[in-house]
C-alpha positions as CSV (number, residue, x, y, z in Angstrom):
1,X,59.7,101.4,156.5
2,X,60.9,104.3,159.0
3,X,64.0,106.0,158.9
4,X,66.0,103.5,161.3
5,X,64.7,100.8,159.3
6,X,61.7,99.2,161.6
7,X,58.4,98.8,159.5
8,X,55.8,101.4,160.1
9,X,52.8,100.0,162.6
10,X,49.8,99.3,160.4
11,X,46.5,97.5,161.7
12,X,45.0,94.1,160.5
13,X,42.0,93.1,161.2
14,X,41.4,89.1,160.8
15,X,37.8,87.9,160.8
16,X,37.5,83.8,160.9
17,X,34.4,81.5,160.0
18,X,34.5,77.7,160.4
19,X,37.0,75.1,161.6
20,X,39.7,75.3,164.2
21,X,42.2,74.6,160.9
22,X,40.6,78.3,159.6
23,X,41.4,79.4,162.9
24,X,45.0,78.2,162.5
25,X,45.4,79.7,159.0
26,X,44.4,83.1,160.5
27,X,46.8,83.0,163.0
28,X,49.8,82.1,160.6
29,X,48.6,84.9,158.4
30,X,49.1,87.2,161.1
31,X,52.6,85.7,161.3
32,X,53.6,86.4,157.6
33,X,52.3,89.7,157.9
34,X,54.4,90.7,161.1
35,X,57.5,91.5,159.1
36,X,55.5,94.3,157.4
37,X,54.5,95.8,160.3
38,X,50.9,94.3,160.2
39,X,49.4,93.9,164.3
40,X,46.3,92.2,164.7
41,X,43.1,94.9,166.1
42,X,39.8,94.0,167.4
43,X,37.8,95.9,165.0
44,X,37.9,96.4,161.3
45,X,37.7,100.4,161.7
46,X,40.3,102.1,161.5
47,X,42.3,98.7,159.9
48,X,44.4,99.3,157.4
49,X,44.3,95.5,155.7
50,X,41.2,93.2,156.3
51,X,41.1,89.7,155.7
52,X,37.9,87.5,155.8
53,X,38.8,84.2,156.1
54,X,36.1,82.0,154.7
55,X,34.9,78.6,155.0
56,X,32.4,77.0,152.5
57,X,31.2,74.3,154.8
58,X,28.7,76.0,156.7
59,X,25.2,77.0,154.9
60,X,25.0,80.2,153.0
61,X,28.3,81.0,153.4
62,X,29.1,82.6,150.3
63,X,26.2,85.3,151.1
64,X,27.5,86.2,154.8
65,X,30.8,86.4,152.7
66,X,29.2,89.5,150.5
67,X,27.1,90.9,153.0
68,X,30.2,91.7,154.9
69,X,32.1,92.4,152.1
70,X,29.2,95.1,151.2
71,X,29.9,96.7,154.6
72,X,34.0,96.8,154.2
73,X,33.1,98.5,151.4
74,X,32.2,101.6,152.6
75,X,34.7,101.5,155.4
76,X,37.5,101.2,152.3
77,X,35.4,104.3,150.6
78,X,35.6,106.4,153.6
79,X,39.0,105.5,153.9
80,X,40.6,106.2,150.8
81,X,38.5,109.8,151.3
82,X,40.7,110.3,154.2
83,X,43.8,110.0,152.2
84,X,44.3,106.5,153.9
85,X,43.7,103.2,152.4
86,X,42.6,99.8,153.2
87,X,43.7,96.2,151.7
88,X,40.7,93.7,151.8
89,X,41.4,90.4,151.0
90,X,39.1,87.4,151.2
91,X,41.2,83.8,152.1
92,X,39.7,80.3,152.8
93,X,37.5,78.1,151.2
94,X,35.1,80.0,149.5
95,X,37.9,82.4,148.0
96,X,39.4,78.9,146.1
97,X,35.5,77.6,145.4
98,X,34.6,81.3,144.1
99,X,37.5,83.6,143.2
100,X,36.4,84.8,139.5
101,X,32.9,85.2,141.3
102,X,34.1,87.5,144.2
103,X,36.0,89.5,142.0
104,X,33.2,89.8,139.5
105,X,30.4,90.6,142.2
106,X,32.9,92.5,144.8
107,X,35.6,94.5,142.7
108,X,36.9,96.8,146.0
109,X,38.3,93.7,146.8
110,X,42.4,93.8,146.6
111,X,43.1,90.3,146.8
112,X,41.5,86.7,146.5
113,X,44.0,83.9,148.3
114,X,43.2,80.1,148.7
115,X,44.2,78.3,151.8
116,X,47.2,76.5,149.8
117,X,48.7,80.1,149.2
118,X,48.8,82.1,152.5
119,X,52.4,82.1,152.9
120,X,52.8,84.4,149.9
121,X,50.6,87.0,151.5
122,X,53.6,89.6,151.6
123,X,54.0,89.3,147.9
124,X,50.5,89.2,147.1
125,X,50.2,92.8,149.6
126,X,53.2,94.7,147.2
127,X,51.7,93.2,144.1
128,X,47.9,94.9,144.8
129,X,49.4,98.1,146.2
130,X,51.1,98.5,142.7
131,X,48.8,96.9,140.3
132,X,45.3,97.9,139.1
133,X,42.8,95.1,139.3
134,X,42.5,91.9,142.1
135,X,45.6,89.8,142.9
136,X,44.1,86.5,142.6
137,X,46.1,83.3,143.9
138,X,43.9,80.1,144.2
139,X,46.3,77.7,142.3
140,X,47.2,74.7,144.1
141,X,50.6,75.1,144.2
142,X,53.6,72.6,144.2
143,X,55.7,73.9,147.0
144,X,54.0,73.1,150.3
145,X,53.3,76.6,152.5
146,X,54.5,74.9,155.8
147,X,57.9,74.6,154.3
148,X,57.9,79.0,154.0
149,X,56.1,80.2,157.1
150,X,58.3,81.8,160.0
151,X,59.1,79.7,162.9
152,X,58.5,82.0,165.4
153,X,54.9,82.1,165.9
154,X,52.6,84.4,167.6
155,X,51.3,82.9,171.5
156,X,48.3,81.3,171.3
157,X,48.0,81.4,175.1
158,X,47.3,78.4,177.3
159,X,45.7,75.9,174.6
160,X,47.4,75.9,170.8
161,X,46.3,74.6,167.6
162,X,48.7,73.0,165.6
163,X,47.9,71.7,161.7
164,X,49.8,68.3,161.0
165,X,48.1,67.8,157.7
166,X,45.7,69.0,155.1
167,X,43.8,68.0,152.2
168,X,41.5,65.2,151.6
169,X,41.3,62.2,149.3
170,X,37.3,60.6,150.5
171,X,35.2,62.6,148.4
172,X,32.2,62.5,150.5
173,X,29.5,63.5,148.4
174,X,28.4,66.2,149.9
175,X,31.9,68.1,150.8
176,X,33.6,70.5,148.6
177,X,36.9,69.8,151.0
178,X,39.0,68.1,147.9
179,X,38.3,71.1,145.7
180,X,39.2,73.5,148.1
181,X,42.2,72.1,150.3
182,X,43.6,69.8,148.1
183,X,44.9,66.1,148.2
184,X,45.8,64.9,151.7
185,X,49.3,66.0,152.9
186,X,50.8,65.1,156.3
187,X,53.8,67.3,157.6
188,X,57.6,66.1,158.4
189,X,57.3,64.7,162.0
190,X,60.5,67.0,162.8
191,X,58.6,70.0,161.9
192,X,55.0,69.2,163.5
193,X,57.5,69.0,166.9
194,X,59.7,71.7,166.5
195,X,56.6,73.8,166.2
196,X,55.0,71.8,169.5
197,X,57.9,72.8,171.1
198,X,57.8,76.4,170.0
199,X,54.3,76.5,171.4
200,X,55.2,75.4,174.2
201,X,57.9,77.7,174.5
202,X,55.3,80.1,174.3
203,X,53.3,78.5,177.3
204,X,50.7,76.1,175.3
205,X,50.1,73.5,177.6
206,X,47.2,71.5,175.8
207,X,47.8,71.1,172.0
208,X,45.0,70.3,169.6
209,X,46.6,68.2,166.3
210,X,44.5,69.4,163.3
211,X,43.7,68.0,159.8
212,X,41.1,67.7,157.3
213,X,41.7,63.9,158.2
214,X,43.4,63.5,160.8
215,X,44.1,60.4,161.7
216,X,44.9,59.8,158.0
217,X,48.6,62.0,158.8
218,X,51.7,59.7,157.4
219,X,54.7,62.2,157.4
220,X,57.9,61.6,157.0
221,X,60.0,60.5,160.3
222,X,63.3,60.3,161.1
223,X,65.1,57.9,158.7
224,X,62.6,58.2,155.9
225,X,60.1,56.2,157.8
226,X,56.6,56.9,157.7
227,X,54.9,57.9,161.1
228,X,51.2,57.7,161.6
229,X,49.4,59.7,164.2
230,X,49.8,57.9,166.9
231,X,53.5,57.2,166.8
232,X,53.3,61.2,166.5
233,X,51.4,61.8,169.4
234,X,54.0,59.2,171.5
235,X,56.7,61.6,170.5
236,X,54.6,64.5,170.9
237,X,53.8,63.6,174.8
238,X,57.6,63.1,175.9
239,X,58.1,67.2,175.3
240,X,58.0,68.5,178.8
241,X,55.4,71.2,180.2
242,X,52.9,69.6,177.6
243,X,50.3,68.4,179.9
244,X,47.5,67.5,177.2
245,X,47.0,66.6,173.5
246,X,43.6,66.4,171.3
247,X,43.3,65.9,167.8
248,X,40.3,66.6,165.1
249,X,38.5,65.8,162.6
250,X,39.1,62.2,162.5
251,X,37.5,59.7,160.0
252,X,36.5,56.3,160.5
253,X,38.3,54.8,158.1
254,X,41.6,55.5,159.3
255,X,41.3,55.0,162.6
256,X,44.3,52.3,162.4
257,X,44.8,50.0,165.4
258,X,47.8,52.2,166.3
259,X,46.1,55.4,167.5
260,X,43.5,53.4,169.1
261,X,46.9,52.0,171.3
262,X,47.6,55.6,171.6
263,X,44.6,56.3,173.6
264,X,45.5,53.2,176.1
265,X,48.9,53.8,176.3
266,X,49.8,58.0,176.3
267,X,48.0,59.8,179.6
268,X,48.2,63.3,177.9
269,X,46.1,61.9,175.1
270,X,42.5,63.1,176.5
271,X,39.5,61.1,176.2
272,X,37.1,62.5,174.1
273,X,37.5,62.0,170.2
274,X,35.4,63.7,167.3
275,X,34.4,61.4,165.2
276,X,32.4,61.8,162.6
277,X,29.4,59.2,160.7
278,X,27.2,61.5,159.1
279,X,24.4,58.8,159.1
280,X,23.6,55.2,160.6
281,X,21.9,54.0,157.0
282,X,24.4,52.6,155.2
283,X,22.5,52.8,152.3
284,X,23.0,56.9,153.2
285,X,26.7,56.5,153.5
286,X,27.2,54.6,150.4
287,X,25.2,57.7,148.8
288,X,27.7,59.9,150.9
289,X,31.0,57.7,149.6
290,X,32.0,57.6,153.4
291,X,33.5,54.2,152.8
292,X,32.5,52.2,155.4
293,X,29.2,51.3,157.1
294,X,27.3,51.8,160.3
295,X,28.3,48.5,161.8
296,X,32.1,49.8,160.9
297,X,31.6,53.1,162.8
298,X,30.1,50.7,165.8
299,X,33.0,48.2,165.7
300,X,35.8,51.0,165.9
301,X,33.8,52.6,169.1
302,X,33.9,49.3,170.5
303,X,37.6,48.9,170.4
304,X,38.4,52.7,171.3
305,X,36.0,52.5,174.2
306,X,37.9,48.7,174.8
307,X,41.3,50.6,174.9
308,X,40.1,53.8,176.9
309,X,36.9,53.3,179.2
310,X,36.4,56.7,180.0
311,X,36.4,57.8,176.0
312,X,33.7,60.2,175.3
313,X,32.7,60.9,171.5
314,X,31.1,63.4,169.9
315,X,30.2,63.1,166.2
316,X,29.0,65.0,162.6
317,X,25.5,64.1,161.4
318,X,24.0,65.3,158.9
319,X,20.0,64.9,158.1
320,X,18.0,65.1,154.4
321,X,21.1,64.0,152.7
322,X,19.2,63.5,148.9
323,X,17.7,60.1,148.8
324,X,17.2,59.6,152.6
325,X,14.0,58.3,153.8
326,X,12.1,57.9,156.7
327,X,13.5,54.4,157.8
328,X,17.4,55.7,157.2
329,X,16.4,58.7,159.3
330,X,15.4,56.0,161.7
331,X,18.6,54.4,162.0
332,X,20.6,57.4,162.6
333,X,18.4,57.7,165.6
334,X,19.5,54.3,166.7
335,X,22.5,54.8,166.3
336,X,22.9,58.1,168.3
337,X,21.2,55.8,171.2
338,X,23.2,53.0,171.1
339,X,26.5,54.8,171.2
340,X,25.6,57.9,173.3
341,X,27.7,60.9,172.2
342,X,28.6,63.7,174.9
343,X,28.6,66.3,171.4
344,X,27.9,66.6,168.0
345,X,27.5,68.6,165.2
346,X,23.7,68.2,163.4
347,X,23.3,70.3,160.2
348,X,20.8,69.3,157.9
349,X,21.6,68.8,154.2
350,X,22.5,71.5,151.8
351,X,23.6,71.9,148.2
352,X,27.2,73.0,147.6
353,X,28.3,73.6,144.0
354,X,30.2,71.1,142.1
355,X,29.7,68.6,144.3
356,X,27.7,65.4,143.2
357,X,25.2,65.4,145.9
358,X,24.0,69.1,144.5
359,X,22.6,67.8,141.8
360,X,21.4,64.0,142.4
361,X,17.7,63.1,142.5
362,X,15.5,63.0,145.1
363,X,16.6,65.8,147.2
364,X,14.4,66.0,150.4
365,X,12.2,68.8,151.0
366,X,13.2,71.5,153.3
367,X,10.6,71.3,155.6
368,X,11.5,67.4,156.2
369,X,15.2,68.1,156.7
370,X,14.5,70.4,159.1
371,X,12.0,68.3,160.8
372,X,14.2,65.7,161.5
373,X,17.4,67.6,162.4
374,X,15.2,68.9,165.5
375,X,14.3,65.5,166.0
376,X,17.8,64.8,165.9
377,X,19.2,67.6,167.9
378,X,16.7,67.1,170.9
379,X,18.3,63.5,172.1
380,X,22.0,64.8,171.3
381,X,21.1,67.3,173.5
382,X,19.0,65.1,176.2
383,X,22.9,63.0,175.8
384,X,24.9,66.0,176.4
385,X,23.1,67.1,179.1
386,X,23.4,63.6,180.7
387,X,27.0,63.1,180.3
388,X,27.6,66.2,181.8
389,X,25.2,65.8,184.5
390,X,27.5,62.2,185.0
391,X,30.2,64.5,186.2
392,X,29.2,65.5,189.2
393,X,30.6,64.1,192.3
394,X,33.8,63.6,190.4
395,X,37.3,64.9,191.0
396,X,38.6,65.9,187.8
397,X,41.9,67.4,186.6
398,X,41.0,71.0,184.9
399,X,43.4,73.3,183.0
400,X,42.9,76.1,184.0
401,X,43.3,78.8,180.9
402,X,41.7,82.2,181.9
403,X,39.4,84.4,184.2
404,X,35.7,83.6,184.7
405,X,33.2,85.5,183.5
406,X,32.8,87.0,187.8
407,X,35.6,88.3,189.7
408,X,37.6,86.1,191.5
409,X,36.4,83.0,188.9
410,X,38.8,81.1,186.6
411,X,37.7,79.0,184.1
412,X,39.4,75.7,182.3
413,X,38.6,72.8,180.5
414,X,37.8,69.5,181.7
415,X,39.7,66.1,180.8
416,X,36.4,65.6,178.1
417,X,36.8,69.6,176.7
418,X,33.5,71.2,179.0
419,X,34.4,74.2,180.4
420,X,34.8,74.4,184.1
421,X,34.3,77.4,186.3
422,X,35.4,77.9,189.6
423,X,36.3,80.4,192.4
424,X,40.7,80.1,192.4
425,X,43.5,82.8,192.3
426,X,44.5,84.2,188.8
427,X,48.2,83.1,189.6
428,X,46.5,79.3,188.7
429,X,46.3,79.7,185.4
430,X,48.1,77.5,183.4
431,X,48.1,74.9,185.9
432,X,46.0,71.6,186.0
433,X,44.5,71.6,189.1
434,X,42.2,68.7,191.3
435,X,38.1,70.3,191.2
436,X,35.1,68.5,192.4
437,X,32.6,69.2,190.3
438,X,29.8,70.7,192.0
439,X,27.4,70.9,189.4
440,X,26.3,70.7,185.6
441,X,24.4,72.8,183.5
442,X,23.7,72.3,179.7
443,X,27.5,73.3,178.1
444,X,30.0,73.7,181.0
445,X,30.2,72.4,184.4
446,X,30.9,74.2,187.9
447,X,33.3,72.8,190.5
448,X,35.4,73.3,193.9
449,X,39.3,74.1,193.5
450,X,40.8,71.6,195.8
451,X,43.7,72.1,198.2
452,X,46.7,72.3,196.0
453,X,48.3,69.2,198.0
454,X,45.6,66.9,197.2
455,X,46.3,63.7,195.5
456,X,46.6,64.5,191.9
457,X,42.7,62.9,190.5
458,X,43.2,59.8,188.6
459,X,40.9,59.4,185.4
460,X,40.8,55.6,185.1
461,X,40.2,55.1,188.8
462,X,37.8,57.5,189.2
463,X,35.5,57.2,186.3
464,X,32.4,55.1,184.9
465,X,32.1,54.5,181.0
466,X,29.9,57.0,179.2
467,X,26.7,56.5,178.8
């Protein structure tokens, strides 16, 4: 603290892997931290607290974790040389999967936090700069963070993220999720809008809802009734200024007739929904514990696509999952052409510890997993390229939320999340705007800023189903 009482400037450096929810997390770690006098930098020299916030999804991601960690540590060595000091902490997944492990094979590091325990960072901070050894919280604790974060969050700018709930209860085979987040937990309906509106506030005007599952959130509304997501997302559109709301990762099983409603009845609800299968065998997702079947998957398409026309999907898959063959391979493919995703997410199978897929019997050889996840990825790709080739010609309504990449460009995102470029003002952004799209390339699209009086583009008039 300085003499008038104001904490002393220091810098923190934040460096994310994996989901938007990790993203979140990093952002309300910076929030905790502000009271200390932590300000986020761009650049881990010159930082004086880094914190690697880790996700255990992606492949090999405990051995990008200590690579970097080997390079902090000569940052922290040079550092400390210069009378200075630096606070590394790892946070996320892999930190609750591997604490004893990263303190074992990393000992510069300060402290070891789970994604459950963030909200005590401050404590955590006074506890390593006075004790010898790693602070290590990675207990699931009772008290639920979201009830001690600040309220006033940080800007995220034009489009927000916003967790509603966490945790999972599935136990897909293959997903160390459970061990790591927890059991599913949905937050009070009165807070998930008080911090909508603070986003807001703060000029958001697209929201993205996050969760582990989603669609599975059942918090607590106003009399002691239980909301589901879409009842939240009714309450969520009537704030004013918030032009758009998303929500991921969904699961199939709880897509409840409700939400699906939702996407006929709410107009800030975009069309396009994440939503995972994994696989088209259902002998696969039996192996996978998904909990429902392909036909399953197909039938809850059919009624979102019933309720919304102009839904596009996009979708998880995941290829060499032990005990798949050649013919459950197959249907996957068929699957991905009869429903035609605009996106998706192919990875092909790996081990994580202390999950049962890791160690069950007949685990495909590499060279076949791969094989077939560039089978895979080659007609997702020939479908993304056609959906957003189906786009041109259209009028479309674009939220515009920062410059292009060339001067006098701005750049937003389409209704279905591509981003859109196009020549405008800078004064723009912020706004939803009418744009022909002019043309399409392989992830965004380009269009045509129409004259700001034009007829405000209608969705459901205007467009075909995806293909």
């Amino acid at each position: 603290m300085t003499a008038n009482g104001a904490a002393t400037r220091r810098r923190l450096f934040l460096r994310t892997w994996g989901c938007q929810m990790n993203v979140y997390d990093s952002g309300r770690m910076a929030d905790v931290l502000a009271p200390l006098g932590y300000a986020p930098v761009d650049a881990p020299e010159g930082a004086d607290m880094v914190i690697l916030n880790t996700c255990h999804i992606r492949e090999k991601a405990s051995e990008k974790l200590f690579s970097e960690l080997g390079r902090l540590r000569e940052m922290k060595r040079e550092r400390e040389a210069a009378g200075a000091g630096m606070v590394l902490a790892v946070a996320g997944c892999v930190a609750q999967a591997e604490g004893a492990e990263i303190t074992r094979r990393a000992p510069w590091v300060d402290i070891v936090l789970g994604p459950q325990t963030y909200h005590r960072l401050p404590e955590m901070v006074a506890r390593a700069s006075r004790a010898a050894g790693a602070v290590i919280e990675t207990e699931m604790p009772v008290e639920q963070k979201f009830d001690h974060l600040p309220e006033g969050a940080a800007s995220q700018g034009i489009t927000a993220f916003l967790t509603v709930q966490e945790g999972c209860d599935k136990f897909c085979s293959f997903c160390v999720v459970p061990y790591t987040r927890g059991a599913e937990y949905s937050r009070p309906a009165a807070a998930v809008l008080a911090e909508a509106r603070r986003l807001v506030a703060a000029g958001a005007r697209e929201i993205t809802l996050l969760g582990q599952n989603v669609n599975a959130y059942h918090g607590e509304g106003p009399g002691g009734r239980v909301w589901g997501l879409g009842r939240l997302l009714r309450a969520l559109a009537e704030i004013p200024d918030l032009l758009r709301l998303r929500y991921t990762t969904s699961h199939p099983r709880d897509m409840d007739e409700d939400l699906i409603a939702a996407h006929r009845d709410v107009p800030a609800l975009m069309p396009y929904l994440h939503l995972p299968v994994q696989s088209g065998s259902d002998r696969v997702l039996a192996a996978m514990n998904r909990g429902h079947t392909a036909a399953e998957f197909l039938a809850v398409v059919e009624r979102l696509r019933e309720a919304r026309p102009d839904l596009a999907l996009s979708s998880d898959f995941i290829t060499g999952h032990p005990g798949e063959t050649a013919a459950d391979f197959a249907q996957t493919m068929a699957l991905v052409e009869r429903v035609g995703f605009a996106g998706a997410y192919s990875f092909k199978y790996s081990p994580r510890p202390g999950t049962p897929a890791a160690g069950a019997p007949l685990q495909v050889p590499e060279a076949e997993k791969d094989a077939r996840l560039q089978a895979l990825q080659a007609l997702l790709r020939e479908q993304q390229e056609a959906f957003n080739r189906s786009r041109i010609g259209l009028t479309m309504p674009v939220l515009l939320t920062g410059p292009g990449r060339h001067p006098g460009q701005v750049a937003g995102r389409s209704p279905w999340l591509q981003p859109v470029h196009l020549l405008g003002p800078a004064a723009l952004i912020g706004r939803e705007v009418p744009v022909r799209i002019l043309a399409a390339h392989p992830n965004s699209l380009s269009g045509l800023l129409l004259a700001e009086d034009a007829p405000s583009p209608s969705l459901r008039a205007e467009e075909p189903a995806p293909a």
